[in-house]
C-alpha positions as CSV (number, residue, x, y, z in Angstrom):
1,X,26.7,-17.2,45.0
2,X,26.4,-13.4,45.1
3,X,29.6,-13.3,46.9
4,X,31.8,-11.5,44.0
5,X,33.4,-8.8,45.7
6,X,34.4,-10.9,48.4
7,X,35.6,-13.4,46.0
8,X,37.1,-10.9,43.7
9,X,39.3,-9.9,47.1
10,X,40.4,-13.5,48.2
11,X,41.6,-13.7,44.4
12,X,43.8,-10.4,44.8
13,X,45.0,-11.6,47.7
14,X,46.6,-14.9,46.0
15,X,48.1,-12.4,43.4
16,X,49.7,-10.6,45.0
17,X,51.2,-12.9,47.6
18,X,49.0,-11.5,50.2
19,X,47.6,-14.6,52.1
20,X,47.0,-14.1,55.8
21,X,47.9,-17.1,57.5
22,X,44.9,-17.1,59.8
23,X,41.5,-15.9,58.1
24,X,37.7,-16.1,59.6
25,X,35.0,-16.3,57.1
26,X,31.8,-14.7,59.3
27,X,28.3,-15.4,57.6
28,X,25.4,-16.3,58.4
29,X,23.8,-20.0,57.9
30,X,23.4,-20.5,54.5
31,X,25.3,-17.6,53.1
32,X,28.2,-20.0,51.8
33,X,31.1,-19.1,54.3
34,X,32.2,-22.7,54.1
35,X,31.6,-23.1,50.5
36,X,33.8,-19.7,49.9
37,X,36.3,-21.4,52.1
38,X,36.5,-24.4,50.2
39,X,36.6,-22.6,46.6
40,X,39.3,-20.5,47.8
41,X,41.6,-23.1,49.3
42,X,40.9,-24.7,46.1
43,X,42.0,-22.0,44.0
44,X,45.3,-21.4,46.3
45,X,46.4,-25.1,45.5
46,X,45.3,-25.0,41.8
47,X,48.3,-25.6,39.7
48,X,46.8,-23.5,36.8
49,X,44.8,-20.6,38.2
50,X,42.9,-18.7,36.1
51,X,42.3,-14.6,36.4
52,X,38.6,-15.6,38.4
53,X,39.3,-19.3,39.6
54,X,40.5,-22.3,39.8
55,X,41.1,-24.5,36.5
56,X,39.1,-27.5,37.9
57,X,40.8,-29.9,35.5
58,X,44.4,-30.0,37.5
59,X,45.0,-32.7,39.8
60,X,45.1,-30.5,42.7
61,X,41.6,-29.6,41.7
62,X,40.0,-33.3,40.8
63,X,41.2,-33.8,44.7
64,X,39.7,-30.7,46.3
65,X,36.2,-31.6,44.1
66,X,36.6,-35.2,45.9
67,X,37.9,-33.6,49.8
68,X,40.9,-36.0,49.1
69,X,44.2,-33.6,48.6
70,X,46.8,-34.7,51.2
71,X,47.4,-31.1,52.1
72,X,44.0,-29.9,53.3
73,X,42.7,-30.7,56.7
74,X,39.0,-30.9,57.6
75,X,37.8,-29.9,61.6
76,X,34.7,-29.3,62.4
77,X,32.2,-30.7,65.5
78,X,32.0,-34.5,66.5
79,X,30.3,-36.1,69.3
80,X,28.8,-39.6,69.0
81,X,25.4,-41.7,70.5
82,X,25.3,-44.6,71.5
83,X,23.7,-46.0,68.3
84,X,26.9,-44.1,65.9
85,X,29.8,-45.5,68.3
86,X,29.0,-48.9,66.7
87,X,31.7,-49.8,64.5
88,X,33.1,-46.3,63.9
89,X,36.8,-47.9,66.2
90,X,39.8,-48.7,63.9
91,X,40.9,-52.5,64.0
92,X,42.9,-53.2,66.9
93,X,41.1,-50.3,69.1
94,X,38.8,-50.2,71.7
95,X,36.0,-48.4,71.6
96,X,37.1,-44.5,72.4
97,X,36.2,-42.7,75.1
98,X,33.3,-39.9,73.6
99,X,35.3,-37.1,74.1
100,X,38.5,-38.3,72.3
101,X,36.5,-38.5,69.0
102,X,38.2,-36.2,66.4
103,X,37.0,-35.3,62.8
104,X,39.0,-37.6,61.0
105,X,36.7,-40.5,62.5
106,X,34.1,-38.9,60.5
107,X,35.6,-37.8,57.4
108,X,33.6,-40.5,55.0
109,X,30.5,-38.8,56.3
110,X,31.8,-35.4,56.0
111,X,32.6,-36.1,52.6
112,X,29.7,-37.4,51.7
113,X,27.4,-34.3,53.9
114,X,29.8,-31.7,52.3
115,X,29.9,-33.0,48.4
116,X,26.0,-33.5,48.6
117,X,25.5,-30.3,49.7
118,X,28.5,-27.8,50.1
119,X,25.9,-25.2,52.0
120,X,25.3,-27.7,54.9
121,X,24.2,-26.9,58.1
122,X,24.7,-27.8,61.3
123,X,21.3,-29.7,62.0
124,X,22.0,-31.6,59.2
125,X,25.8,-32.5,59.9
126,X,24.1,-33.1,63.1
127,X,21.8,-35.9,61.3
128,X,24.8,-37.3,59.4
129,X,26.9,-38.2,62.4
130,X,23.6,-39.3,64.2
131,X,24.1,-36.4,67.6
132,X,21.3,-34.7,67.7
133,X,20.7,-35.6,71.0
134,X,24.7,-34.9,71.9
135,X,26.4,-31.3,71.6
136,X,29.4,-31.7,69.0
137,X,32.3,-29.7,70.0
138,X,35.6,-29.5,68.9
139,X,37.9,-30.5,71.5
140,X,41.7,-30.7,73.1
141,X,42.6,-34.0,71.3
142,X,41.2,-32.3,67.6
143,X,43.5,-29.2,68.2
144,X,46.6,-31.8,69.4
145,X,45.6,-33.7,65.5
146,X,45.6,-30.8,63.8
147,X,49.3,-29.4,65.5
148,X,50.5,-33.4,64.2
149,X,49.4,-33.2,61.1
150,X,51.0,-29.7,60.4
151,X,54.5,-31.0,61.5
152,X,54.3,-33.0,58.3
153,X,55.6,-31.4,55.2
154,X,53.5,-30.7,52.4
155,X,52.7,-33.0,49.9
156,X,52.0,-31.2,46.6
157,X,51.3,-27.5,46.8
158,X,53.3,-25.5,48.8
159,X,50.9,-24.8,51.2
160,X,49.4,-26.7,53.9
161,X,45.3,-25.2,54.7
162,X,43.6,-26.3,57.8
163,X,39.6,-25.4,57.3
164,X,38.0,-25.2,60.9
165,X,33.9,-25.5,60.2
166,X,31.9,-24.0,62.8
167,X,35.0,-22.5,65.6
168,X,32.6,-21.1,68.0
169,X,32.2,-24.8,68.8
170,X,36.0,-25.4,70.1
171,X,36.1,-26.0,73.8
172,X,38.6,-23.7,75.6
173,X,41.2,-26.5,75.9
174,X,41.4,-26.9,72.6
175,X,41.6,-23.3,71.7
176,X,44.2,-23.0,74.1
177,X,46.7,-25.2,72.5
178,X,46.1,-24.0,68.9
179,X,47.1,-20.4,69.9
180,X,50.5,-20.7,69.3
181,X,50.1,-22.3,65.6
182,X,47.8,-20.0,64.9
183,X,50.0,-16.7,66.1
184,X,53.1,-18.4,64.6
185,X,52.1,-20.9,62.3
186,X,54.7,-22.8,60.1
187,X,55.4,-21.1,56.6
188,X,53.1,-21.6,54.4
189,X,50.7,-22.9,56.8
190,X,46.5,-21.4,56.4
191,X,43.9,-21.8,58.9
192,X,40.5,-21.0,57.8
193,X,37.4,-20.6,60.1
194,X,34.1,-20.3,58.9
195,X,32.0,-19.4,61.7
196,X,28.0,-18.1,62.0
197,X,27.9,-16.6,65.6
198,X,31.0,-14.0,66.1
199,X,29.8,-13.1,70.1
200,X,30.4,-17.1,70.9
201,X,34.3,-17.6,69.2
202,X,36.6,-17.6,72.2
203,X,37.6,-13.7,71.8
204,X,42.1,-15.3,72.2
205,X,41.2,-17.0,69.0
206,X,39.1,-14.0,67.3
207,X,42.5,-11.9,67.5
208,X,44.3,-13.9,65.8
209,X,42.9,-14.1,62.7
210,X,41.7,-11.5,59.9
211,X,37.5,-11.1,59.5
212,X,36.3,-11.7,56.4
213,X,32.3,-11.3,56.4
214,X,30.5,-12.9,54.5
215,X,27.1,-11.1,53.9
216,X,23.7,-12.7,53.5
217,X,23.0,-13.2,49.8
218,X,21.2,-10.4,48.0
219,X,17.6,-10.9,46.4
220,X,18.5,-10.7,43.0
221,X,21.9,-13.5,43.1
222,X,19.3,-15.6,44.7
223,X,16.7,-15.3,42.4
224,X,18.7,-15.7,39.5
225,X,20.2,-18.8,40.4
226,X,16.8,-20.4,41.6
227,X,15.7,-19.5,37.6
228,X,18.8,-20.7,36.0
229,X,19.7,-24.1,38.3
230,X,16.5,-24.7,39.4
231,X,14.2,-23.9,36.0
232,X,11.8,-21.7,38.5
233,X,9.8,-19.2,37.3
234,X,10.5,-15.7,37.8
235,X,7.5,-15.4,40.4
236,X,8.2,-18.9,41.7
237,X,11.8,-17.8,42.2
238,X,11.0,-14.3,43.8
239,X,8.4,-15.6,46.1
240,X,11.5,-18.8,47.4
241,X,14.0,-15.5,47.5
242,X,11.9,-13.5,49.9
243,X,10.7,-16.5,52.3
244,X,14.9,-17.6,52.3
245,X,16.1,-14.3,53.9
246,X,19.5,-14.3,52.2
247,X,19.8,-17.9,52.8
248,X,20.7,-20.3,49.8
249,X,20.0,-23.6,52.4
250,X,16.5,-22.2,53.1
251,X,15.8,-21.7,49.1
252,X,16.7,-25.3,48.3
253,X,14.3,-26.2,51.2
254,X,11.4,-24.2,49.8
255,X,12.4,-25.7,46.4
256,X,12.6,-29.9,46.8
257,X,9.1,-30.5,47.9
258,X,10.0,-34.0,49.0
259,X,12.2,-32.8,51.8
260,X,10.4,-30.2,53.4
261,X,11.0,-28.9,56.9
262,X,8.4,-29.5,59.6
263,X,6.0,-26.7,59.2
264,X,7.3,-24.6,62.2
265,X,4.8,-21.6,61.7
266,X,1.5,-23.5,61.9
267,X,2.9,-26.1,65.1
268,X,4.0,-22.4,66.5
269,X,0.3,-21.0,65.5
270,X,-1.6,-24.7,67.2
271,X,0.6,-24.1,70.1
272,X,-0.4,-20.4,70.7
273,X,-4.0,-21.3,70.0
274,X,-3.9,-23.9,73.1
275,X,-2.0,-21.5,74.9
276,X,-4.5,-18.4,74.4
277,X,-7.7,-21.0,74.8
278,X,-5.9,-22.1,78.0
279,X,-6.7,-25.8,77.0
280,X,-4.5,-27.2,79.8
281,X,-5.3,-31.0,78.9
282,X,-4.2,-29.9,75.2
283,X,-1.5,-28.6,76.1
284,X,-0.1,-31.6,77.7
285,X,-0.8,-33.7,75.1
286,X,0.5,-31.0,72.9
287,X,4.0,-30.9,75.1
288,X,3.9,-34.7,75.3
289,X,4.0,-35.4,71.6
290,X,7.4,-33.2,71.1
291,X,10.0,-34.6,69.6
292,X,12.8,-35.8,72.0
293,X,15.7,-34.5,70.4
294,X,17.2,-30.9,71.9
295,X,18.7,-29.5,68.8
296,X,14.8,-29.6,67.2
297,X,13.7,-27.9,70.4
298,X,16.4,-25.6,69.9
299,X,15.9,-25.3,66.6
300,X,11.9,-24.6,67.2
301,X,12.9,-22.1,69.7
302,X,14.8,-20.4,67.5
303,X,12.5,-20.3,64.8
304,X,9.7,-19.0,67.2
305,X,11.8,-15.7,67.9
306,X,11.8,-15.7,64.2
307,X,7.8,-15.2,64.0
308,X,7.7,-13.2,67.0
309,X,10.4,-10.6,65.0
310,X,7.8,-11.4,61.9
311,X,4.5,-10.4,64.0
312,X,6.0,-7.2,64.9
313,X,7.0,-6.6,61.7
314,X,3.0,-7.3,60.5
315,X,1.6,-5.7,63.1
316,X,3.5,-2.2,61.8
317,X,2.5,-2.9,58.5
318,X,6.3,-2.8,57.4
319,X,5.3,-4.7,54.1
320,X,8.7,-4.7,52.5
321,X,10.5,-7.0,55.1
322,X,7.5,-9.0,55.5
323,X,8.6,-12.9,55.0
324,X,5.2,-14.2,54.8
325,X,2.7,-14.4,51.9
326,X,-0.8,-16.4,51.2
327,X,-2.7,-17.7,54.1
328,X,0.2,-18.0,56.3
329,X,0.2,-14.6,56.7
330,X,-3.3,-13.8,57.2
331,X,-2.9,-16.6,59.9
332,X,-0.5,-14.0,61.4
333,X,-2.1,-10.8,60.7
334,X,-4.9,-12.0,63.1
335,X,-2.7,-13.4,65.7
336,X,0.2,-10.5,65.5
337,X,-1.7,-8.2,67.5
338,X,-1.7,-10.2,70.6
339,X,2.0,-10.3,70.5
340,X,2.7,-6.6,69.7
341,X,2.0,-5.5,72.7
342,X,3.8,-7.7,74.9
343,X,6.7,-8.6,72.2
344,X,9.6,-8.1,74.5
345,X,8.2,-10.1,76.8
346,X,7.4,-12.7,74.5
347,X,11.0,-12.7,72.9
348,X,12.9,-12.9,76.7
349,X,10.6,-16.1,77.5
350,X,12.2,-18.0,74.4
351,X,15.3,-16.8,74.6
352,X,15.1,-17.9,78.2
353,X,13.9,-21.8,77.2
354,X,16.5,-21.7,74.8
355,X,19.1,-21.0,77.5
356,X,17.7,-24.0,79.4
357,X,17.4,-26.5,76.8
358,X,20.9,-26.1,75.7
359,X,21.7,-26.8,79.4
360,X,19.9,-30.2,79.7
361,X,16.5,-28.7,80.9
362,X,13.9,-31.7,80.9
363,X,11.8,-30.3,77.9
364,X,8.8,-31.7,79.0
365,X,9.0,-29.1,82.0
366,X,10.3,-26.4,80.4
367,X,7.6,-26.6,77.6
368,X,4.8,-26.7,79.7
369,X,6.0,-23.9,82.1
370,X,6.7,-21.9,78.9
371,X,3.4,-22.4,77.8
372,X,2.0,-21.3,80.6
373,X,3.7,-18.0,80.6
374,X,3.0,-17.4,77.3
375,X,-0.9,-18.2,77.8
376,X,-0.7,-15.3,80.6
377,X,1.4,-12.9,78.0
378,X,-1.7,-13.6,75.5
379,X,-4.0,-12.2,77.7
380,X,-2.1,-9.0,79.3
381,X,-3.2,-5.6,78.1
């Protein structure tokens, strides 16, 4: 979606017999990259391409549609607790040590994640695999797989098309031993990586392969497909559009009313509240009733620098690139002003908790010393 001149580039490329053998498809979360990766792997094996894709009917095609052609390989990051290690060993196996899991222990699941919703993201691969309390990587034993599997000819296409979800998740052990493949790959050998955060890739594997960015997805190719697959209304559709921020994973969110994310900007609002009250006992209580898991703290934190960026953004009157609308954003038009001044401030304390909490901080601790700092931050001139 809205992706056409990328798309229209990836097709040229087929053409005319221009494939690179290693390609990185950089976007942001939701913008598709993975999708995009998929279509176009599709299209390379399709047995009767079209002039602007695949012909969906061949049998290459019926197998990409189902994840199932012998010739494409799925990595992406795997770690398992102790509840998912139950019955995920092969007959006549052990149970595996945690760090020896690979992806093709979890390719039902990805099949399932990716076919129900081919703009997934990583909280919710997260929730498939049951790890939200684990940090997925992809490790030495995946790369050692994927160099196995590529010694084995091709079955059907010609090409053989390793798709590597997420890369700035790979360890540097397993980076290590897919450098050669990826420098000197086998003919008609693809690896794609479709990657979000360019600064954490492991820069030996960055120069190996040819960027591709993906770019958030505009206003109006969101908008339009919100009216045409979703039956919105134009206003409905423009108001989802500008809350999503180029994301097509947010839009769906702000469109199925029975899955709705928790509602980060009034818990962010009730915690600020306590915070500039100084309700101490509140606060605890407030700290107390988290959630356990660290990738929702993480992803909390994250959304908090979000509304920090958005008070700014209020408290300049820059309506335009205002995300906010209805009483949510009076909410925040009272309450940007006591982050304006001290916004830097504000943004280097939660990029600071985030730090910690991906490093196994106790988030009870870290929460309530946070809170603290932000309480004094409320009140500074």
């Amino acid at each position: 979606m809205g992706q056409s001149a990328v798309k229209q580039r990836l097709i040229n490329s087929v053409k005319e017999n221009r494939v690179s053998h290693a390609q990185l498809f950089l976007g942001p979360e939701g913008s598709g990259n993975l999708a995009l990766a998929v279509a176009y792997t599709q299209y390379l094996c399709c047995e009767n391409k079209g002039e602007e894709d695949s012909c969906g009917k061949c049998s290459s095609c019926i197998k990409m549609n189902k994840l199932v052609h012998p010739d494409v390989t799925f990595t992406y990051p795997v770690a398992i607790s102790e509840k998912s290690a139950k019955g995920r060993t092969r007959p006549g196996e052990e149970k595996k040590d945690e760090k020896k899991r690979i992806s093709v222990d979890y390719i039902e699941d990805w099949r399932k994640a990716f076919i129900q919703h081919s703009y997934i993201t990583y909280m919710e691969w997260l929730q498939y695999i049951e790890s939200e309390n684990k940090q997925p990587i992809i490790n030495a034993e995946e790369s050692q797989d994927i160099i196995r599997r590529l010694s084995l000819k091709s079955f059907e296409s010609g090409y053989k098309v390793v798709i590597i979800w997420l890369p700035e998740k790979m360890n540097a052990s397993a980076a290590n031993k897919l450098l050669k493949m990826l420098e000197e790959p086998p003919e008609k050998t693809l690896f794609i990586l479709a990657a979000e955060n360019y600064e954490q890739i492991i820069p030996t594997i960055l120069s190996r392969a040819q960027l591709i960015k993906i770019n958030r997805i505009s206003d109006e190719a969101m908008t339009e497909a919100l009216m045409s697959k979703h039956q919105l209304s134009a206003e409905e559709a423009r108001r989802i559009t500008h809350l999503a921020d180029g994301s097509y994973h947010e839009a769906l969110l702000l469109t199925d009313k029975e899955s709705e994310e928790e509602d980060h900007a009034k818990v962010f609002l009730d915690w600020m509240r306590l915070c500039y009250q100084r309700k101490y006992k509140e606060l605890i209580n407030w700290v107390d009733e988290l959630p356990r898991k660290r990738e929702q703290h993480k992803n909390f934190l994250q959304y908090a620098l979000h509304l920090t960026r958005e008070c700014i953004v209020i408290s300049n009157n820059i309506d335009p690139i205002i995300r906010m609308s209805g009483k949510e954003l009076e909410d925040y038009r009272r309450f940007a002003p006591f982050v304006n001044n001290n916004a830097e401030e504000f943004a280097e304390e939660l990029n600071k908790a985030y730090f910690h909490i991906e490093r196994n901080a106790n988030h009870k601790i870290l929460f309530m010393d946070l809170s603290l700092k932000m309480s004094h931050l409320l009140h500074a001139k």
